[in-house]
C-alpha positions as CSV (number, residue, x, y, z in Angstrom):
1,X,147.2,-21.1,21.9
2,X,149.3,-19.2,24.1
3,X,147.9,-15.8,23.4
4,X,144.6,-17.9,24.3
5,X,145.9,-19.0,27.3
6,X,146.8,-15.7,28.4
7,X,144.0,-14.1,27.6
8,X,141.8,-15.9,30.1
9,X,144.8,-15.8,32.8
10,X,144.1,-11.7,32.4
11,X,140.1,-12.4,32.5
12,X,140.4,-14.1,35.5
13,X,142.6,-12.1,37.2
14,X,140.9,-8.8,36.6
15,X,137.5,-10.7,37.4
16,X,138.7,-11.2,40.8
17,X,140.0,-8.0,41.2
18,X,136.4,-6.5,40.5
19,X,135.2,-9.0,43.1
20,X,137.7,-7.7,46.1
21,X,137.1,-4.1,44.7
22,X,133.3,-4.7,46.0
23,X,133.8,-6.3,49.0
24,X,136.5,-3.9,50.2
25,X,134.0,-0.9,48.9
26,X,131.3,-2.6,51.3
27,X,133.6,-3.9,54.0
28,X,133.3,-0.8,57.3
29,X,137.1,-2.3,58.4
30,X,138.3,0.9,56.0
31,X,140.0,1.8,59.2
32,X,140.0,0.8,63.1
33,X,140.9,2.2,66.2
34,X,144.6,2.7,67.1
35,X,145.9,1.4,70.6
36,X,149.7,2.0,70.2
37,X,151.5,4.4,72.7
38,X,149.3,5.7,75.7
39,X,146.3,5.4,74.0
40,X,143.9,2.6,76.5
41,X,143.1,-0.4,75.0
42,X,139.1,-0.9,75.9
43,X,137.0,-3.5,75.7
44,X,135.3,-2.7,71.9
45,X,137.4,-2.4,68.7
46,X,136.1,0.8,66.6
47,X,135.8,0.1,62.7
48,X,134.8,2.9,60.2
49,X,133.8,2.4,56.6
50,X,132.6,4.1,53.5
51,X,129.1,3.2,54.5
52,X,129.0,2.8,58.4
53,X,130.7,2.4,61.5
54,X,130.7,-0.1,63.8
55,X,131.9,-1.0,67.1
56,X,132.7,-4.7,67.9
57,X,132.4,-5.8,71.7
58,X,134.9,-8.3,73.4
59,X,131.9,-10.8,73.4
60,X,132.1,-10.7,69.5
61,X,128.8,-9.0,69.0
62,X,129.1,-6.2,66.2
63,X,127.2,-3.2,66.1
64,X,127.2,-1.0,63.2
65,X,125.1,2.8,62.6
66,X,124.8,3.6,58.9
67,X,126.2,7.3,58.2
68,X,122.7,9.5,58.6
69,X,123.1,12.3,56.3
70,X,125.5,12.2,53.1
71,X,125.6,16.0,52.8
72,X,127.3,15.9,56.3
73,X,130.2,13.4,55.7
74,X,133.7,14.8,55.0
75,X,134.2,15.8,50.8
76,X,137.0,13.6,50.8
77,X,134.8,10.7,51.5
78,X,131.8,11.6,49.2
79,X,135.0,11.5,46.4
80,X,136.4,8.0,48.0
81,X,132.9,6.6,47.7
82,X,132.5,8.2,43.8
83,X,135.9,6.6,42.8
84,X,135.1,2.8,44.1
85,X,131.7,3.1,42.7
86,X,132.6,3.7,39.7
87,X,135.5,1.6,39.8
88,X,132.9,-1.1,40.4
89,X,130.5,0.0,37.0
90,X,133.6,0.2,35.2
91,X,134.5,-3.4,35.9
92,X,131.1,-4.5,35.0
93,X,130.9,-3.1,31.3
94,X,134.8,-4.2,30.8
95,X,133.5,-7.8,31.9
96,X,130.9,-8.0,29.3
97,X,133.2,-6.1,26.9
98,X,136.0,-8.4,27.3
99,X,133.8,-11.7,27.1
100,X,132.9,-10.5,23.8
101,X,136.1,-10.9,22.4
102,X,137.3,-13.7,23.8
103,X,138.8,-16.2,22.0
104,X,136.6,-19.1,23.3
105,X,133.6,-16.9,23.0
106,X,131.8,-17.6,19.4
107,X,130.6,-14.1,19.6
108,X,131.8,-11.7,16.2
109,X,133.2,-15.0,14.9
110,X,133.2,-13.9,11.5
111,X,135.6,-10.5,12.1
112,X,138.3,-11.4,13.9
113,X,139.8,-8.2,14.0
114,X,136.8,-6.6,15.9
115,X,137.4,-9.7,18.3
116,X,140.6,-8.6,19.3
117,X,139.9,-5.0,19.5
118,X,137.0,-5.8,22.1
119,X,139.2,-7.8,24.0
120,X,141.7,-4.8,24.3
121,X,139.4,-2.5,24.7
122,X,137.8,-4.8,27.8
123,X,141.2,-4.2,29.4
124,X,142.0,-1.4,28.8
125,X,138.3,-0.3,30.9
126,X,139.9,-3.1,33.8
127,X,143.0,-0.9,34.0
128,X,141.0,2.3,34.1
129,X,138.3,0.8,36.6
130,X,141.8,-1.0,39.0
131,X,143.3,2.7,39.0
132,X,140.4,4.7,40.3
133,X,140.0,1.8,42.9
134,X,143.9,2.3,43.7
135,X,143.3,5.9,44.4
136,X,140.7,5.8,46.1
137,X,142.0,3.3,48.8
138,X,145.4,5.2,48.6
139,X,144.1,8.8,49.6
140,X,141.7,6.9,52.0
141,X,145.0,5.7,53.4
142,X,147.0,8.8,52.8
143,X,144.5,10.8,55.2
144,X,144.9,7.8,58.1
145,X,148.4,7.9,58.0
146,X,148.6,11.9,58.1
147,X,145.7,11.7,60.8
148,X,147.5,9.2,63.0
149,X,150.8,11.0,62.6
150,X,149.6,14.6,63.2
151,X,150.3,16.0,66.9
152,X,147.0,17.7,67.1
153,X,145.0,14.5,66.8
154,X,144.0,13.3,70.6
155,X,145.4,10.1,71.0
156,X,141.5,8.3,71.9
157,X,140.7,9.2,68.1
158,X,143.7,7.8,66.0
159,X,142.9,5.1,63.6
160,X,145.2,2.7,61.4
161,X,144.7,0.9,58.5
162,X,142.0,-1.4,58.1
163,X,141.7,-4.8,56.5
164,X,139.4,-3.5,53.5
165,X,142.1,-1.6,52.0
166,X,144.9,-4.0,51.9
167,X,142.1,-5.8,50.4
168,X,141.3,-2.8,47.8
169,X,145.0,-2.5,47.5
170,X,145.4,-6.1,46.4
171,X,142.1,-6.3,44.0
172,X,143.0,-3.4,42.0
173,X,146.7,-4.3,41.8
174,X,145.1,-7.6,40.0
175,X,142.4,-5.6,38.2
176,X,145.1,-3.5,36.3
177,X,147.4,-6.5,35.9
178,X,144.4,-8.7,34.5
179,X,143.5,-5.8,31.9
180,X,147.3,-5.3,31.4
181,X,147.2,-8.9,30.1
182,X,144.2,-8.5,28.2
183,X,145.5,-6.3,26.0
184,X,148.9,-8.0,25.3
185,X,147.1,-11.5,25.0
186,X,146.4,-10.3,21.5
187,X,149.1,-11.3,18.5
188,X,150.6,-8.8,16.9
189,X,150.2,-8.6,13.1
190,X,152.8,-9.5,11.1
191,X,153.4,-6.2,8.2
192,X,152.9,-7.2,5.0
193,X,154.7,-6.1,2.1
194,X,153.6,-5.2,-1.4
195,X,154.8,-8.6,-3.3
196,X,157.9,-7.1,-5.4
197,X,157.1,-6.9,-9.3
198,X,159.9,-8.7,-11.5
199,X,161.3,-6.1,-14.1
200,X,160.7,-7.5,-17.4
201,X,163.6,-9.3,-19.0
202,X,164.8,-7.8,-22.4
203,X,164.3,-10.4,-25.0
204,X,167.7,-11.9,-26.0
205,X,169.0,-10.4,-29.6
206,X,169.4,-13.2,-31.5
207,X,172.2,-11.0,-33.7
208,X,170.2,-10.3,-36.7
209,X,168.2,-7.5,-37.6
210,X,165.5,-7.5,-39.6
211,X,164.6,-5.2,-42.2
């Protein structure tokens, strides 16, 4: 039971780690304008995503302009866009894999031990889809940091972190600690020995030979 129970604690927490690795892929908060040091706070906040950017005014209205070309945009984020999307198809097939052997699934009832190994191998494919998500938003974050820390960059055009990848950060930290679950949730077989053979016992001489 409580390799059962386990199980489903890692399933759920990978499954909402797959959900906050799509909303921070489609969120454009992936980072804002910076206002620290002499840089003059104006009335709009500046967001930019993987997707858009978007300018918010101090009324609250929010307008966003989709990125027009994709040969255009930076390599570094055509490759941020590759990792989370495939972090995202990755966490789809290891949802369906990982069903599959679940231990209150009635799916491959009959062969137990190909139950456990889809189970395993489900999260094993939610720790490889949380750690291309983890990159991702780390270089992402690397290149904001460097950016707003590098003397050359006018001070109207420095950014900080935005809220989509602390969110990013968080879902694949529970993506790869869900899968990480997964594949311990399974009991470990016991080794089983060969059952020792008794040695014969010589027959008890009884003293007397027989000719």
């Amino acid at each position: 039971m409580a390799s059962g129970g386990l199980q489903l604690l890692g399933f759920v927490m990978a499954f909402l780690g797959w959900i906050g690795i799509i909303i921070s892929t489609a969120m454009p908060q992936w980072k804002m304008a910076s206002y620290a040091g002499d840089n003059i706070v104006t009335a709009q906040a500046l967001y930019e995503g993987l997707w858009m950017s978007c300018a918010m005014q101090s009324t609250g209205q929010i307008q966003c302009k989709v990125y027009d070309s994709l040969l255009k945009l930076e390599g570094n984020l055509q490759a941020t866009r590759a990792l989370m999307v495939a972090s995202i198809l990755l966490g789809l097939v290891g949802i369906f894999v990982a069903v599959t052997g679940m231990k209150c699934m009635k799916c491959m009832e009959d062969d137990q031990v190909k139950k456990m190994r889809m189970a395993v191998f489900g999260g094993v494919i939610f720790i490889i889809s949380g750690l291309a998500a983890l990159v991702a938003t780390s270089w992402y974050g690397n290149r904001v940091a460097r950016a707003f820390y590098d003397p050359f960059t006018p001070v109207n055009t420095r950014f900080e972190f935005g809220s989509a990848l602390f969110i990013g950060w968080a879902a694949s930290s529970l993506a790869i600690l869900g899968g990480s679950f997964l594949c311990c949730s399974c009991p470990r077989r016991e080794t089983s020995y060969p059952p020792t053979r008794g040695y014969p016992k010589n027959a008890s001489s009884t003293g007397k030979d027989y000719v």
